[in-house]
RODO-2510 file (C-alpha; in nm, 4 decimals, decimal comma):
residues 243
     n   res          X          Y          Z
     1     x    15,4471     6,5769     9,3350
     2     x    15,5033     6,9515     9,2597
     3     x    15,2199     7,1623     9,0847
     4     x    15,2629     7,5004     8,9140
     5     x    15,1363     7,7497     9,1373
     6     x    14,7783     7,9623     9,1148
     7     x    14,9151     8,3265     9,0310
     8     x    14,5903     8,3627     8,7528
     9     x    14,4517     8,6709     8,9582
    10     x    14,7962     8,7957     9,0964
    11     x    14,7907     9,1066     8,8892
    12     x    14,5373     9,3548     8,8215
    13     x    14,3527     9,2758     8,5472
    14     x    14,1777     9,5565     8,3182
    15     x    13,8628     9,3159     8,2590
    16     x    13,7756     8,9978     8,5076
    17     x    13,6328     8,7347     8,2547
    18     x    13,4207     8,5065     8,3520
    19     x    13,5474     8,2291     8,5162
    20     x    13,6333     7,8671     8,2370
    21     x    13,8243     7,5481     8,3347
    22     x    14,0417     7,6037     8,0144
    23     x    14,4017     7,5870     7,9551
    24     x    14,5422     7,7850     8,2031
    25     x    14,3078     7,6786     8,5304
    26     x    14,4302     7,2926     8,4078
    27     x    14,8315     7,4269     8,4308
    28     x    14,7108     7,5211     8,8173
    29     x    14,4242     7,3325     8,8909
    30     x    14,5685     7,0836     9,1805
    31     x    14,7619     7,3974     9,3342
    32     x    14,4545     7,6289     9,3110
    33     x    14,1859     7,3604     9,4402
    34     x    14,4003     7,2170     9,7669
    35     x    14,4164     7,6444     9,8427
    36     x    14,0996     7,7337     9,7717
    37     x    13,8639     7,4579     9,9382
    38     x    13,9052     7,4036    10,2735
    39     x    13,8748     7,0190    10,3966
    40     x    13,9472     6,9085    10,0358
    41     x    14,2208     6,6290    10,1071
    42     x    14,0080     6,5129    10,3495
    43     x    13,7132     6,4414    10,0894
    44     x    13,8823     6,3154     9,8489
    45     x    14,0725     6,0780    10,0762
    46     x    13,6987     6,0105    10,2420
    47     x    13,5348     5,9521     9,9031
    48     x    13,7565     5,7024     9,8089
    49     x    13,6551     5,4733    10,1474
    50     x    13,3162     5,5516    10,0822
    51     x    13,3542     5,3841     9,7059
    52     x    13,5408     5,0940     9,8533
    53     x    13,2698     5,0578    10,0986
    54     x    12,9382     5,1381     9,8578
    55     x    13,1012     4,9933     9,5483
    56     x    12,9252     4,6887     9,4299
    57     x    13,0428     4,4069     9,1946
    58     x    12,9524     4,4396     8,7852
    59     x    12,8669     4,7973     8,8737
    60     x    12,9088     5,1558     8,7970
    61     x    13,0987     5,4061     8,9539
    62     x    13,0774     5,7689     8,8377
    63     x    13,2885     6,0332     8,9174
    64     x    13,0846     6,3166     8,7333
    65     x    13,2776     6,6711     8,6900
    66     x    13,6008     6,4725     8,7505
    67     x    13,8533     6,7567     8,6045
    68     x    14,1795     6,6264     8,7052
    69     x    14,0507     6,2822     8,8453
    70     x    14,1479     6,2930     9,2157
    71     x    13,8130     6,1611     9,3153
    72     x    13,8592     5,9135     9,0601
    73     x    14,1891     5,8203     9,1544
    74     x    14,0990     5,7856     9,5120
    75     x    13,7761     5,5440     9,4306
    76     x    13,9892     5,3520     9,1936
    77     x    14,2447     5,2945     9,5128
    78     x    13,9699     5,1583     9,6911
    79     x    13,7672     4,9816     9,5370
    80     x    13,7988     4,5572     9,5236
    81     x    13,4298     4,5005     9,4290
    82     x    13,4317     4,2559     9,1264
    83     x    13,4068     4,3921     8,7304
    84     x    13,3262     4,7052     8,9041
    85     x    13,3565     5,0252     8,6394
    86     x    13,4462     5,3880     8,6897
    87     x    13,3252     5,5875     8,4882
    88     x    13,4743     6,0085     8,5177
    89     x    13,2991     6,2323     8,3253
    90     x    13,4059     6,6318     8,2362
    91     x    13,3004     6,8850     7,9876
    92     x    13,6383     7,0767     8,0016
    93     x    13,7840     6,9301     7,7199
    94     x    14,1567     7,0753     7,8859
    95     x    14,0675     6,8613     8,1710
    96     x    14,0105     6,5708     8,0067
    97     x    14,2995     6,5494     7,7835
    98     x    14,5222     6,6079     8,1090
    99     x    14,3660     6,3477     8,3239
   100     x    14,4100     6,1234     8,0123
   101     x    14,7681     6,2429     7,9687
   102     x    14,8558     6,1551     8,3593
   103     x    14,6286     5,8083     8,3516
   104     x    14,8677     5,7129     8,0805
   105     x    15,2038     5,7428     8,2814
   106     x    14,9586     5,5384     8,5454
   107     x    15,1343     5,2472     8,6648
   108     x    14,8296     5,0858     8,8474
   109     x    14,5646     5,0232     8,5385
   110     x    14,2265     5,0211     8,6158
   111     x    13,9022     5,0117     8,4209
   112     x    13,8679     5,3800     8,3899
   113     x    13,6260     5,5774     8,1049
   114     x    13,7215     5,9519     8,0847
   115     x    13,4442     6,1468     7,8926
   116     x    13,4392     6,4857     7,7941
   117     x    13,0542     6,5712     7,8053
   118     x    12,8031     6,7529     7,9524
   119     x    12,6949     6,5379     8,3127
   120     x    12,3128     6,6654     8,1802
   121     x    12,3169     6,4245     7,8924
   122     x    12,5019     6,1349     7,9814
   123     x    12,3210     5,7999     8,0605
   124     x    12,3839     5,7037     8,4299
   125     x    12,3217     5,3000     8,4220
   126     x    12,4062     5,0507     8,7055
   127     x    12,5759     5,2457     8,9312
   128     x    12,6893     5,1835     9,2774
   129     x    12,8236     5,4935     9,3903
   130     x    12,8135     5,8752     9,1856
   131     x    13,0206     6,1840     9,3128
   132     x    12,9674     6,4989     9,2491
   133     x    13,2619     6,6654     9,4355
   134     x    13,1702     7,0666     9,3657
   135     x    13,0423     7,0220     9,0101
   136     x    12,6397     7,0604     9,0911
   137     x    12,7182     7,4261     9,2005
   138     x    12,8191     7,4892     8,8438
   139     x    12,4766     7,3327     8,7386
   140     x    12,2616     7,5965     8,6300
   141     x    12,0149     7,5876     8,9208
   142     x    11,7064     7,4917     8,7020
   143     x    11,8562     7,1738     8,5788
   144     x    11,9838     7,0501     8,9295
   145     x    11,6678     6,8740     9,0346
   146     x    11,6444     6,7067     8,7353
   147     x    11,9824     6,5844     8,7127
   148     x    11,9440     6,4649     9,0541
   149     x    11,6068     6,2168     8,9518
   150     x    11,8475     6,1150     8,6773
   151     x    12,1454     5,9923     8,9013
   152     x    11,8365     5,8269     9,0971
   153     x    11,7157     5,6282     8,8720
   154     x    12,0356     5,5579     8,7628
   155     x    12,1263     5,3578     9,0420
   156     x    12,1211     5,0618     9,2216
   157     x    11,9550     4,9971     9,5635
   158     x    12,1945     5,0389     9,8408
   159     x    12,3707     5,2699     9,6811
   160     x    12,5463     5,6244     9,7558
   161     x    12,5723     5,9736     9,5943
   162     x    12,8556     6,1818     9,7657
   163     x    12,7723     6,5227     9,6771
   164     x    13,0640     6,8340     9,8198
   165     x    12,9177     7,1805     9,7447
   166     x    12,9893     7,5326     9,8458
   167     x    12,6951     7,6212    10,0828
   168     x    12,5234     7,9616    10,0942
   169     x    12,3348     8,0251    10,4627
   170     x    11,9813     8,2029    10,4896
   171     x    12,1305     8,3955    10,8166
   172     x    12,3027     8,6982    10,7271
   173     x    12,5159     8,6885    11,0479
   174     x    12,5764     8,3199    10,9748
   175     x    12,6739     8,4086    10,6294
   176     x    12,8861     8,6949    10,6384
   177     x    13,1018     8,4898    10,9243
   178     x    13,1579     8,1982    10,6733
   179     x    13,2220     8,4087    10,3958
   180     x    13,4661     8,6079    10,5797
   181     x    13,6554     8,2795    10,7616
   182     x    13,6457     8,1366    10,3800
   183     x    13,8370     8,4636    10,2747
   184     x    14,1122     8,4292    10,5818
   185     x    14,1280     8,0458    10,5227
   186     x    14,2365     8,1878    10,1716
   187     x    14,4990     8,4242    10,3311
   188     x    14,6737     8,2000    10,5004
   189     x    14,7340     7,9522    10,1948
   190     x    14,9212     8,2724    10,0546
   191     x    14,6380     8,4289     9,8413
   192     x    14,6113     8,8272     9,8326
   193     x    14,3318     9,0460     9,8674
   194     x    14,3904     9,1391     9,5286
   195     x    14,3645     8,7758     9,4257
   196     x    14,0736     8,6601     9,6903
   197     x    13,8708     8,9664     9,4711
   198     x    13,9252     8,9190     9,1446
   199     x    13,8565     8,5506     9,1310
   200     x    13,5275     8,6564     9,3597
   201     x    13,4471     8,8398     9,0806
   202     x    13,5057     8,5664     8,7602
   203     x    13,3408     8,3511     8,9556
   204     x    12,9937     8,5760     9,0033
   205     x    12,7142     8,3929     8,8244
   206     x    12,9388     8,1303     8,7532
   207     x    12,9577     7,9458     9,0862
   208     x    12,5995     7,9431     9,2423
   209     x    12,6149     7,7978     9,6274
   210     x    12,2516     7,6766     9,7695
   211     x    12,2121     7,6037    10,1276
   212     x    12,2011     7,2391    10,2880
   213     x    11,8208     7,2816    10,3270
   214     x    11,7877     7,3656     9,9741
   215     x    12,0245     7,0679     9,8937
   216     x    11,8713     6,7806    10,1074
   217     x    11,4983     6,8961     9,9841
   218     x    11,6355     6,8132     9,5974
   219     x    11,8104     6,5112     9,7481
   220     x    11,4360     6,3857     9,9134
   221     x    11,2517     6,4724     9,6181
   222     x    11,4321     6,2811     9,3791
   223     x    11,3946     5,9701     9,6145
   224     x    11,6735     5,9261     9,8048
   225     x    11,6224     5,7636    10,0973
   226     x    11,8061     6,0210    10,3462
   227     x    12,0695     6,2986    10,3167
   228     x    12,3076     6,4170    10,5271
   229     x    12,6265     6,6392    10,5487
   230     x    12,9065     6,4644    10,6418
   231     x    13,2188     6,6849    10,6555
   232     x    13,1875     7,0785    10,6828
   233     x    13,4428     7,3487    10,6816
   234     x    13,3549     7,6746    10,6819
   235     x    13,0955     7,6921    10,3347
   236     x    13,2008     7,4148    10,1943
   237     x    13,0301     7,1109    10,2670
   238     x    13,0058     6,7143    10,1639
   239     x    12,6971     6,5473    10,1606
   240     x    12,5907     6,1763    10,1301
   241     x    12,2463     6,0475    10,0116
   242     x    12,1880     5,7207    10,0084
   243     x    11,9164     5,5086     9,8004
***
């Protein structure tokens, strides 16, 4: 399948706004994501077994911060429980309507919800397995923890939140290094200086990375039973807690 290609922050640009999964991000969105995360095939190929493997029967699945629905995609491939529902939630309204336009053409139907809201305020009800595949990172850090108790109590025992976040490091050696190896992983998908800076920049109070420690002490206190990383390239990190 081709994509258009990420050239948003190929030119200078007089004034860097702030970063918004609007119109134009959606027109790139697969092309920038696959170039900008490192691992990312990998989880999303990963999260999908997990769902086929967590997934329960007359359960819940959420896919929360779904944009495009490749997570959702990939659980929906998986999954064989019985009368089991996914349920992919955005609050990019350009998302949405795109991942509805491509589920359309879908050949293999599924029972798939798309809702554009805010993950904050949406109820979270028999569910069997929740991803948040780099969406909490856009959270505004004072609401994490208490989205987190929601998803908890949310769900039913035995089951699994897959959570992939960018991951800052207390070290300053430590993070420098995977800052900078972020940056070259970023050269070598064909991304300039220019371009590695400017979306830096729109992304700056936007896009706030916590490290694991901070993560997995959220994860405990909401009442999961354990948390661990799973896959880890570079910063960017995938995490499963399970109930």
């Amino acid at each position: 399948m081709q994509f258009n290609k990420d050239s948003l922050y190929a030119n200078p640009l007089g004034e860097i706004t702030t970063f918004k999964f609007d119109d134009a991000v959606v027109n790139v969105f697969p092309d920038m994501i696959q170039r900008s995360v490192p691992g990312y095939s990998a989880i999303i190929s990963a999260i999908g077994l997990l769902a086929g493997r967590f997934s329960q029967s007359h359960s819940q699945c959420y896919d929360l911060g779904c944009s495009l629905g490749a997570a959702t995609l990939a659980m929906r491939d998986q999954i064989t429980a019985a009368d089991c529902r996914i349920v992919a939630v955005d609050n990019s309204a350009a998302m949405v309507e795109r991942f509805k336009r491509n589920l359309a053409v879908d050949e293999a139907k599924a029972s798939i919800d798309i809702q554009c809201a805010d993950i904050r305020e949406i109820s979270i009800e028999r569910a069997s397995v929740v991803v948040l595949n780099f969406t909490l990172q856009f959270v505004p850090v004072a609401d994490r923890a208490r989205l987190l108790e929601k998803i908890y109590r949310g769900m039913l025992p035995g089951g699994i939140l897959i959570l992939s976040e960018k991951l800052a490091f207390d070290n300053e050696r430590q993070q420098a290094l995977q800052v900078d190896m972020h940056h070259h992983f970023k050269k070598m998908q064909g991304y300039s200086e220019l371009e590695i800076s400017q979306k830096r920049s729109a992304l700056e109070n936007v896009l706030l990375a916590e490290s694991f420690d901070v993560h997995r002490r959220r994860l405990m206190a909401a009442g999961f039973d354990s948390a661990e990383i799973w896959f880890q390239y570079f910063n960017f990190a995938s995490m499963i807690a399970l109930k």
